[in-house]
C-alpha positions as CSV (number, residue, x, y, z in Angstrom):
1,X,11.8,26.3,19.8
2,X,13.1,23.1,18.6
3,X,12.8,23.0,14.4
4,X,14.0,20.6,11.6
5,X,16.4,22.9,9.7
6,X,17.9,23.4,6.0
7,X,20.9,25.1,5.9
8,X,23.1,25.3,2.2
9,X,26.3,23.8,3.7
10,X,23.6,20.5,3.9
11,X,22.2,20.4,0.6
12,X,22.0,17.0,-0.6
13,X,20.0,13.7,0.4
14,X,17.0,14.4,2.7
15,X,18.4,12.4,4.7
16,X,21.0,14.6,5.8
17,X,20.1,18.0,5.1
18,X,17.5,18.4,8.1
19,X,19.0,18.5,11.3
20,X,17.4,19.5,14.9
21,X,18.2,22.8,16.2
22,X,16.9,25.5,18.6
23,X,15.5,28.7,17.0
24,X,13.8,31.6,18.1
25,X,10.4,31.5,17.9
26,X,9.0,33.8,15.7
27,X,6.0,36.5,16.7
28,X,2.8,36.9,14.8
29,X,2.6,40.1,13.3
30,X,-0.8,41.7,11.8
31,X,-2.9,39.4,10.2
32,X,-0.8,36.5,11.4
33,X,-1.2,34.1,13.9
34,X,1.6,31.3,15.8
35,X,0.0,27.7,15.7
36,X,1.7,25.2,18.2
37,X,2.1,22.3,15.5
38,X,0.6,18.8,16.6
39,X,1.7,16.9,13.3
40,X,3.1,18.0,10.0
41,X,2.8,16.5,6.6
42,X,5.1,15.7,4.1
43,X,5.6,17.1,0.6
44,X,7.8,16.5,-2.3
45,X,8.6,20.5,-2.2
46,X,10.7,20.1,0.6
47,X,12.6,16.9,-0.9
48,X,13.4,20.1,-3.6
49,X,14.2,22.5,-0.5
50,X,16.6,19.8,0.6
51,X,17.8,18.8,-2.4
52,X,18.7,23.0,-3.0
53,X,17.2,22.3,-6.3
54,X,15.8,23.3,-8.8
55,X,15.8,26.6,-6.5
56,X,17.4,27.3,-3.9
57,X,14.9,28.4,-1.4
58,X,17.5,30.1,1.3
59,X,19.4,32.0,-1.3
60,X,15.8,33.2,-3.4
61,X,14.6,34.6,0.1
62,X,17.4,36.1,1.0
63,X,17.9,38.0,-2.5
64,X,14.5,39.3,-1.5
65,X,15.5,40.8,1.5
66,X,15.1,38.0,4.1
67,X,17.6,38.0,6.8
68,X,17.2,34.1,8.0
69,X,20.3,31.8,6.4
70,X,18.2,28.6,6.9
71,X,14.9,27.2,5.4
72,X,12.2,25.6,8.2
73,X,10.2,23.6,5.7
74,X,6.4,21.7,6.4
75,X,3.6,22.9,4.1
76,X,1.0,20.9,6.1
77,X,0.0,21.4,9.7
78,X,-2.3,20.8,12.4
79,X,-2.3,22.8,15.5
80,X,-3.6,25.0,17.7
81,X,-3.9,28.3,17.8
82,X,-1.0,29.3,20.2
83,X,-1.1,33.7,19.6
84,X,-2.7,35.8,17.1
85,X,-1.7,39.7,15.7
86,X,-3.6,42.3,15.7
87,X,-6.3,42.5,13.6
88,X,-7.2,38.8,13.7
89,X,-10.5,37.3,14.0
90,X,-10.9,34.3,12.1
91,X,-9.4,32.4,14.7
92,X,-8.8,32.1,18.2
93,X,-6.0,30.9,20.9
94,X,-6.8,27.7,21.6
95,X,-8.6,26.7,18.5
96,X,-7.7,23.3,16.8
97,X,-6.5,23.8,13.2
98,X,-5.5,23.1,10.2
99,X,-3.2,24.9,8.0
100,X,-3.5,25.5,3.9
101,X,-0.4,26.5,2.5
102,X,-1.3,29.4,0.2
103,X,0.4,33.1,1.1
104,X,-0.1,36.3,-0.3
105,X,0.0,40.0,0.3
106,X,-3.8,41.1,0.6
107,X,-2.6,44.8,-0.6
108,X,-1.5,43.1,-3.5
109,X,-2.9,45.4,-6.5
110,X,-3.9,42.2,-8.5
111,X,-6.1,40.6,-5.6
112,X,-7.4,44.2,-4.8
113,X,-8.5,44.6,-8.3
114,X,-10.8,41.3,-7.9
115,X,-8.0,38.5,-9.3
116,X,-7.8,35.3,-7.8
117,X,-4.9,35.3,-5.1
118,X,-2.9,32.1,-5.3
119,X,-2.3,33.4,-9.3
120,X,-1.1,36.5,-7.7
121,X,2.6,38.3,-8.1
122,X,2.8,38.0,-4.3
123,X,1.3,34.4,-4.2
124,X,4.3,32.0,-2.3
125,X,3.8,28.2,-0.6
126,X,4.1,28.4,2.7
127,X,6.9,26.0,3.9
128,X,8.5,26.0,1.0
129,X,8.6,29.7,-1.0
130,X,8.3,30.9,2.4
131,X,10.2,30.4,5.7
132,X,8.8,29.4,9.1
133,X,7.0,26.0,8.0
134,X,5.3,23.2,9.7
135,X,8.6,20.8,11.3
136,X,8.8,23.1,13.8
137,X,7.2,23.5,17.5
138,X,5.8,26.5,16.3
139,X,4.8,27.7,12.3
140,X,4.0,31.4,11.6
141,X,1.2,31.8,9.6
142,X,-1.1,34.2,7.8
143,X,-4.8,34.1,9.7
144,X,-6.7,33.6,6.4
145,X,-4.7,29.9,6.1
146,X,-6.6,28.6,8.7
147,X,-9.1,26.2,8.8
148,X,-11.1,23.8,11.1
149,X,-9.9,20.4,12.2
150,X,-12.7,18.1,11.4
151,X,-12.9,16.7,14.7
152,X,-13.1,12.6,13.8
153,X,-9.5,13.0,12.6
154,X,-6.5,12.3,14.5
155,X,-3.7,15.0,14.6
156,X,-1.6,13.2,11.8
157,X,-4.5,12.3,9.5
158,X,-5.1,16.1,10.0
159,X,-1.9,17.1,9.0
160,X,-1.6,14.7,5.9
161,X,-4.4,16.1,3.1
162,X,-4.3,19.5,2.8
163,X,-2.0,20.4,0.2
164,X,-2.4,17.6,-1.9
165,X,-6.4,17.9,-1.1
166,X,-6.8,21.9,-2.5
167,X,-4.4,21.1,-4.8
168,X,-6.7,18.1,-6.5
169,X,-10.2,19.9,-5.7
170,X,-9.1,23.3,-7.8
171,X,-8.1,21.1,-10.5
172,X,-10.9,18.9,-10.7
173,X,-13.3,21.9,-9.6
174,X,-11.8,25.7,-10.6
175,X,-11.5,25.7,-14.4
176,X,-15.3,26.3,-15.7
177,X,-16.7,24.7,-17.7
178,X,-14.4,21.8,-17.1
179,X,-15.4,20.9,-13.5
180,X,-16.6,17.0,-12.6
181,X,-20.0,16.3,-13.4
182,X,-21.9,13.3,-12.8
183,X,-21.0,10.9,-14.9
184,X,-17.5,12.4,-16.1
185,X,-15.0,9.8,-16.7
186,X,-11.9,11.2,-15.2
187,X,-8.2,9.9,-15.3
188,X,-6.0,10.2,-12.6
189,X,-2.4,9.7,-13.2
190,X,-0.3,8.4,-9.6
191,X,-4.0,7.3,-8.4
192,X,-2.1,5.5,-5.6
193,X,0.1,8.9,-4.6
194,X,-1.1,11.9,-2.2
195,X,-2.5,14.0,-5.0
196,X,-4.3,10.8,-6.7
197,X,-5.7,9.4,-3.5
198,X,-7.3,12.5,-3.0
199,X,-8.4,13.7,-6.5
200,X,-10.2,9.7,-6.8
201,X,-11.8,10.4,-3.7
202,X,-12.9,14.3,-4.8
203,X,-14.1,12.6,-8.6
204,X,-16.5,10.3,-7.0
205,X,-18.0,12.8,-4.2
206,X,-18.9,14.5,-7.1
207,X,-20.4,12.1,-9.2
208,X,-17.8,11.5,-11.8
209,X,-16.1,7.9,-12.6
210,X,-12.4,8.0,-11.9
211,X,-10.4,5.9,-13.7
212,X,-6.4,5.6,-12.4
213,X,-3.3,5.0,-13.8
214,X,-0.9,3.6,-11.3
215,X,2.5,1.3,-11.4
216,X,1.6,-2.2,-10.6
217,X,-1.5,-4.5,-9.3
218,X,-0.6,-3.4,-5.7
219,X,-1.5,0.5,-5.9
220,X,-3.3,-0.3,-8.4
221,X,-5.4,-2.4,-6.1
222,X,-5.6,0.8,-3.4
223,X,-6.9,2.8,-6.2
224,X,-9.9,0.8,-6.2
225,X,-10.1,0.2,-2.7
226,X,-10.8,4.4,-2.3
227,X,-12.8,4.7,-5.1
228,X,-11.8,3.9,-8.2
229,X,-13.9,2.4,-10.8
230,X,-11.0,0.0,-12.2
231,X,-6.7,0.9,-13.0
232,X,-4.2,1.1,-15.4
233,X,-0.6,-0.7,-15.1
234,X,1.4,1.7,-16.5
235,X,4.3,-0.2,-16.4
236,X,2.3,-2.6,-19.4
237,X,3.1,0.3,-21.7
238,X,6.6,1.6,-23.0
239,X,5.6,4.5,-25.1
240,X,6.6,7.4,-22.4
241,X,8.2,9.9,-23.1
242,X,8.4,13.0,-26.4
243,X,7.1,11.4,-29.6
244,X,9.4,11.2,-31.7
245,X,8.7,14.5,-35.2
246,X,5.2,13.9,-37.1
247,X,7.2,13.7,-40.0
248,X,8.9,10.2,-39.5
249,X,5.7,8.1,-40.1
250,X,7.2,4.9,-38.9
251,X,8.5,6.4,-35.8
252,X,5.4,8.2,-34.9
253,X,3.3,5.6,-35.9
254,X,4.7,3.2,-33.8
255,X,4.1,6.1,-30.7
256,X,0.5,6.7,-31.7
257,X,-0.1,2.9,-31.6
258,X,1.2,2.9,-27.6
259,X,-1.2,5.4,-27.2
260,X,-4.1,4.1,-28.9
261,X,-3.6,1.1,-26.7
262,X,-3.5,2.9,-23.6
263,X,-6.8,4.6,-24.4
264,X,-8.1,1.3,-25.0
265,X,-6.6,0.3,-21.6
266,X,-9.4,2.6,-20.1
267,X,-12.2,1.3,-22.6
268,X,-11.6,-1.5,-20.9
269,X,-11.9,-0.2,-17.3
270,X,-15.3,1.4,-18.3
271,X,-16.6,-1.5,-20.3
272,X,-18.0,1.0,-23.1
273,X,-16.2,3.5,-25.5
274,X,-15.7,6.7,-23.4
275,X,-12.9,9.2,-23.5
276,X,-12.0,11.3,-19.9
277,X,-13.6,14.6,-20.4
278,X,-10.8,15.5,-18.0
279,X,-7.2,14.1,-16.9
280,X,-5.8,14.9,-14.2
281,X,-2.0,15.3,-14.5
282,X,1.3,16.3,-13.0
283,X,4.1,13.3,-14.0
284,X,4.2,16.1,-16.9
285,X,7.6,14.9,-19.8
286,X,6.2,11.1,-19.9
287,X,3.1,11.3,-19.8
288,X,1.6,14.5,-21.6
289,X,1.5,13.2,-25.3
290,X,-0.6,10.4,-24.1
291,X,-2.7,12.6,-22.2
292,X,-3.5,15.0,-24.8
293,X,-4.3,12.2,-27.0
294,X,-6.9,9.9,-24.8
295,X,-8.8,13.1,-23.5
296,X,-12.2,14.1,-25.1
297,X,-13.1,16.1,-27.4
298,X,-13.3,19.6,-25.8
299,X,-12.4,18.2,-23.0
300,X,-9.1,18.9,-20.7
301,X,-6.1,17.8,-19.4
302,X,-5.2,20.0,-16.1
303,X,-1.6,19.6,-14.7
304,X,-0.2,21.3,-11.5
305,X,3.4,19.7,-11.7
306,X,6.4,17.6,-13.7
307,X,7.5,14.9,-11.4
308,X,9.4,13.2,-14.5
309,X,10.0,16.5,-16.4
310,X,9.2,20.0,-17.7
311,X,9.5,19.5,-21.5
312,X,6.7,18.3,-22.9
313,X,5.6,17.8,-26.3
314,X,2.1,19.2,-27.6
315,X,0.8,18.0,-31.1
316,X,-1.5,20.7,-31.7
317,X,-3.4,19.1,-33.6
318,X,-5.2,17.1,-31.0
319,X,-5.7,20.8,-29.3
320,X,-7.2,22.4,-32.2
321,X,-9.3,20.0,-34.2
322,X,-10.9,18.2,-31.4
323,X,-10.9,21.6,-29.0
324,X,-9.2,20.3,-25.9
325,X,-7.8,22.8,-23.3
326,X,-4.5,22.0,-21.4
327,X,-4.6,24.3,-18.0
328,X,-2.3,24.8,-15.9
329,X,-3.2,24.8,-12.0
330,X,-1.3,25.8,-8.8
331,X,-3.0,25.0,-5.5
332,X,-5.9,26.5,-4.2
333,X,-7.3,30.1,-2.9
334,X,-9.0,29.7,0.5
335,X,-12.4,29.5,-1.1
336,X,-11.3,25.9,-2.6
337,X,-9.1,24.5,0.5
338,X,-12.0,25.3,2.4
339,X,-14.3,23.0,0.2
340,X,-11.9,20.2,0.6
341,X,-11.7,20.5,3.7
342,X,-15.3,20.3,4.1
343,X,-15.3,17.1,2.1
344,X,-12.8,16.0,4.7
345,X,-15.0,16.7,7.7
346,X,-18.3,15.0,6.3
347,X,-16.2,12.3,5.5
348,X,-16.2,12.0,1.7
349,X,-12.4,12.5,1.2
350,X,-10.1,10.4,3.4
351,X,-6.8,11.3,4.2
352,X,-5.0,8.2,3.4
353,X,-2.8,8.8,5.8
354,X,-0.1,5.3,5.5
355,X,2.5,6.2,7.6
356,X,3.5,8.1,10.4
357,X,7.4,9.4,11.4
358,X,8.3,10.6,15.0
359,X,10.2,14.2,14.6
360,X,13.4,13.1,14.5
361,X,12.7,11.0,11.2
362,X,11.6,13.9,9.3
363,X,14.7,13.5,6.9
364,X,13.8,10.0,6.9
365,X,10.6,10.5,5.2
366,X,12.0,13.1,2.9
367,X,14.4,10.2,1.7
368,X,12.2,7.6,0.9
369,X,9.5,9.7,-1.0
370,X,13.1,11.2,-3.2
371,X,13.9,7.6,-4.0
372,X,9.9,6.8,-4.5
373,X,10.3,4.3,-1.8
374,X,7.2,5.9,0.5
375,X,4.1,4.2,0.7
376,X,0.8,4.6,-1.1
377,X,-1.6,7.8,0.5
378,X,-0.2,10.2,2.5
379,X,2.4,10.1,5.5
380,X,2.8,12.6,8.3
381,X,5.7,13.7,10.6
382,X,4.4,14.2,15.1
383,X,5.3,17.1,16.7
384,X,3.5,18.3,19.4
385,X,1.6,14.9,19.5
386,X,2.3,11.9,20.6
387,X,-1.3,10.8,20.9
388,X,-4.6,12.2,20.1
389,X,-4.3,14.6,23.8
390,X,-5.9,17.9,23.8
391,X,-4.4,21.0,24.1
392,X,-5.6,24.2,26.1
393,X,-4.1,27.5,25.5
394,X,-7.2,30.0,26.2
């Protein structure tokens, strides 16, 4: 088969570390299944794979006992159902599919004993912690990732949401008692970005009023467009960042005062004095001090990633005298990405597919979303399709 490749000698710009090669198609073992790939979205994990940092995904793998020297990326897919393993029965050959990325080892002693599986030991992203990904002709698969194609979407849009969509739903709906309710105010950091188009979208199917932070009138303007009941310009605030130590008053001071005004900022949104019972995060370095501060009392601030840093300052006193939680979250078990995707197919949650690359531009894509050059939504790379055509394999 014909795949987009990583290899280490190529780690750098997206641009240049994917290259087209041939590969031996792999064979679906027990409790797998091969999916011929129609389309394939596009993640910032594979801008890391690229980039061979902050892990290198070949050499990790490989230290675990995998044999393959390169990395075939793609952690969102649609497809058909090409061959199944033995034991299989979820799926068939010739179904049309999507494809959630959460792996795991169902002998795994923590999932047997009743624990949720994507917080597993054994718990890996496909496409990214694992090989055999979705810019490929073919992606290897476990059977349980598989889920229907709602049938109104076109094999890109279909390839575009899932990651970002099970990501967004298990934060906004997996950490009782702090799941949307009607009413909630909710803020959504990125509102204009993959996760944020989809967690605006996931807020208001539910009931809650999302309110979303993005950089300038433009996305701010799509925010509202899919949802959203008003935006933020984050780039009218310069507080970002670690405070600076409680104990210099002027210094702190001066923060605090940034953030009071951005919680006024959503006052003004909402047109009445409400706080987010929950804020949905993952900028992470910047932005966490704020969000601590403008959340609710006992309310949460849920964050699944750092896209401007890991170190992050907590004044604990905003956790323990007004009781707010700060979760972590990492994807979704198939319980949740089955939700969304439900969502999906009654036509509550959109895509926001914005852009679509042919296969040869898969690098391309990779580039712009490393220099935040890619447009608002979601984009998606055609592989198998060059139209909306059906497919026959039974």
């Amino acid at each position: 088969m014909v795949a987009q490749v990583i290899r280490p000698e190529r780690y750098g710009d997206p641009r240049d570390a994917f290259a087209a090669e041939e590969i031996p198609t792999p064979t679906p073992g027990p409790g797998q299944a091969l999916v011929y790939v129609m389309a394939a979205g596009v993640n910032y994990n594979n801008v890391w794979a690229a980039l061979g940092r902050p892990v290198d995904v070949i050499a990790a793998r490989r230290k675990a006992g995998a044999v393959e020297d390169f990395h075939i990326g793609g952690s969102d897919a649609s497809g058909v159902v090409y061959a199944v393993g033995e034991g299989v029965d979820n799926v068939h050959v010739g179904d049309e599919v999507v494809v959630h990325c959460g792996q795991w080892d169902m002998a795994d002693p923590f999932i047997t004993a009743g624990g949720d599986p994507i917080t597993a030991p054994s718990a890996r992203i496909w496409g990214y912690e694992t090989n055999w990904g979705s810019f490929a002709q073919f992606t290897l698969v476990q059977a349980h990732q598989l889920l229907p194609k709602p049938p109104k979407l076109s094999w890109a849009s279909a390839a575009a949401y899932m990651l970002v969509g099970a990501t967004a739903y298990r934060m906004l709906c997996g950490w009782e008692p702090h799941t949307v309710r009607e009413n909630d105010v909710v803020l959504v950091w990125g509102g204009s970005g993959g996760l944020g188009s989809q967690a605006i979208q996931i807020v208001r199917a539910r009931g809650g009023i999302p309110v979303a932070v993005a950089s300038g009138g433009e996305r701010g303007e799509f925010c509202v467009s899919i949802g959203a009941a008003g935006y933020i310009d984050r780039k009218q605030f310069d507080h970002w960042g670690l405070p600076p130590d409680w104990r210099d008053n002027d210094a702190y001071g001066e923060w605090a005062a940034g953030a009071r005004a951005f919680g006024k900022a959503i006052w003004d949104v909402l047109g009445e004095k409400r706080n987010p019972r929950i804020v949905f995060e993952h900028p992470g370095e910047a932005t966490i001090p704020t969000s601590i501060f403008v959340c609710d009392n006992a309310g949460m601030v849920v964050i699944c990633a750092g896209t401007t840093g890991y170190h992050a300052a907590v004044d604990l006193r905003y956790l323990w005298m007004r009781s707010k939680r700060l979760q972590g979250s990492h994807f979704a078990n198939d319980e949740q990405s089955a939700a969304l995707n439900e969502l999906v197919t009654q036509g509550l949650v959109d895509p926001c597919l914005r852009r679509t690359f042919d296969f040869d531009d898969v690098g391309v894509a990779h580039q712009l979303m490393y220099e935040n050059r890619h447009p608002v939504g979601n984009m998606a790379i055609l592989v198998g399709a060059r139209d909306d055509q059906q497919v026959d394999f039974s």
